[in-house]
Legacy VTK file of the C-alpha trace (Angstrom):
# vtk DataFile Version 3.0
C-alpha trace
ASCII
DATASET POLYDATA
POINTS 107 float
-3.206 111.677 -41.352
-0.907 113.865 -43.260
2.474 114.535 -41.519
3.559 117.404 -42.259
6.846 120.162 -41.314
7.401 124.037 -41.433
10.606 125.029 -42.209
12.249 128.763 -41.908
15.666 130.135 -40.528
15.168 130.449 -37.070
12.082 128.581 -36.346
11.128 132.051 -34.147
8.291 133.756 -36.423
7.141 132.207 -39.520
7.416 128.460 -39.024
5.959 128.485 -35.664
3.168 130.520 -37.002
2.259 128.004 -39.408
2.496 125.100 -36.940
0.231 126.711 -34.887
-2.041 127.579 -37.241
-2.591 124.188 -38.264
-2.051 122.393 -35.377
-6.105 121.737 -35.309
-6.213 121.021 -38.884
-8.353 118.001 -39.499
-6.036 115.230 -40.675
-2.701 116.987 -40.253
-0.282 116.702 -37.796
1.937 119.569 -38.025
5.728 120.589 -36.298
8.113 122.873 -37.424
11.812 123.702 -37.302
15.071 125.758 -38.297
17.907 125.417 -40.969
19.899 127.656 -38.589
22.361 126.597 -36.538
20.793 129.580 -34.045
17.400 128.133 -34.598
14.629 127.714 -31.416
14.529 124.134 -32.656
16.910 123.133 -35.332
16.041 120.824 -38.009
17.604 117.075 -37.200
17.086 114.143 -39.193
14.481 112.661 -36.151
12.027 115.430 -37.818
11.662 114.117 -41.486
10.627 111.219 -39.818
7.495 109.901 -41.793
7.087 113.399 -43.116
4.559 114.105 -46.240
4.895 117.368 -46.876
7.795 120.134 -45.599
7.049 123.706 -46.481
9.486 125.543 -47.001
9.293 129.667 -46.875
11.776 130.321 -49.595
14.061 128.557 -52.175
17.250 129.122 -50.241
15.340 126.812 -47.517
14.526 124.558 -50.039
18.600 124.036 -50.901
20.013 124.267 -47.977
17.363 121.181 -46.792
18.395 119.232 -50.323
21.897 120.132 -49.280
21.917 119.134 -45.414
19.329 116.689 -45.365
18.252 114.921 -48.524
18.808 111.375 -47.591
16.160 112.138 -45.070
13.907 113.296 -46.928
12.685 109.924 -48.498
9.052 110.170 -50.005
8.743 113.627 -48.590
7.574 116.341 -51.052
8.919 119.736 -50.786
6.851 122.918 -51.373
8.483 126.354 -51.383
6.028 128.978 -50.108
7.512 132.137 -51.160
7.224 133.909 -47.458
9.326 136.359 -47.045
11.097 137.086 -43.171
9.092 140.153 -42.973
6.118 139.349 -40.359
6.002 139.094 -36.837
4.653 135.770 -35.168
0.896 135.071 -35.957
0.834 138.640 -37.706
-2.660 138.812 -39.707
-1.344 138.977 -42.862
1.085 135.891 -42.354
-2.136 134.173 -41.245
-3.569 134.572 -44.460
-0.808 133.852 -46.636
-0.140 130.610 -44.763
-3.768 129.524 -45.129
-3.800 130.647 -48.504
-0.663 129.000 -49.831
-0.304 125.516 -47.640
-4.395 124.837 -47.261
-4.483 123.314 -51.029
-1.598 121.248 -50.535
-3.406 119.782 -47.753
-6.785 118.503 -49.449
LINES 1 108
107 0 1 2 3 4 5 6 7 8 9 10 11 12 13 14 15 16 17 18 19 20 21 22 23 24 25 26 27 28 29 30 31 32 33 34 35 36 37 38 39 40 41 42 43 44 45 46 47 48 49 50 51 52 53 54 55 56 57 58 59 60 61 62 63 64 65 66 67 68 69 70 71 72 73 74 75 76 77 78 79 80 81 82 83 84 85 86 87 88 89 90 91 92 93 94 95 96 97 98 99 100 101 102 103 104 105 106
């Protein structure tokens, strides 16, 4: 089982999307968080936990997680999805960008 973590600002429209999108994914257990301090569920060392994978949505993600976090991160592999903040939760399109971007990572 691959453990893996969404990571945006706010943890309000793109991360969730993508946790919930592959919440049923076979093999995957999937969570997400924020790098805000605003964030629905902010990002605390308890969720790298045995992480594989954390998706990130853009590069400023990816250093403020390397900044914050990085003794954390362990064995954890960071990908930087290039998603900008510019969909609404489980909006179509962000649907398909998600799939398109995170599914290879997953095989």
């Amino acid at each position: 089982m691959k453990r893996v973590l969404f990571l945006c600002s706010r943890n309000r429209l793109r991360s969730p999307t993508a946790e919930q999108v592959f919440a049923d994914y076979p093999d995957v257990d999937a969570t997400s968080a924020g790098l805000a301090p605003d964030a629905a569920d902010p990002l605390t060392p308890d969720h790298l936990e045995d992480i594989d994978i954390v998706f990130v949505m853009e590069k400023g993600h990816r250093r403020k997680l390397s900044q914050h976090f990085k003794p954390y991160l362990k064995q954890a592999r960071i990908v930087c999805l290039d998603i900008p903040d510019d969909f609404e939760f489980m909006q179509p399109e962000l649907v398909e960008l998600l799939t398109a971007r995170v599914t290879p990572h997953l095989r």
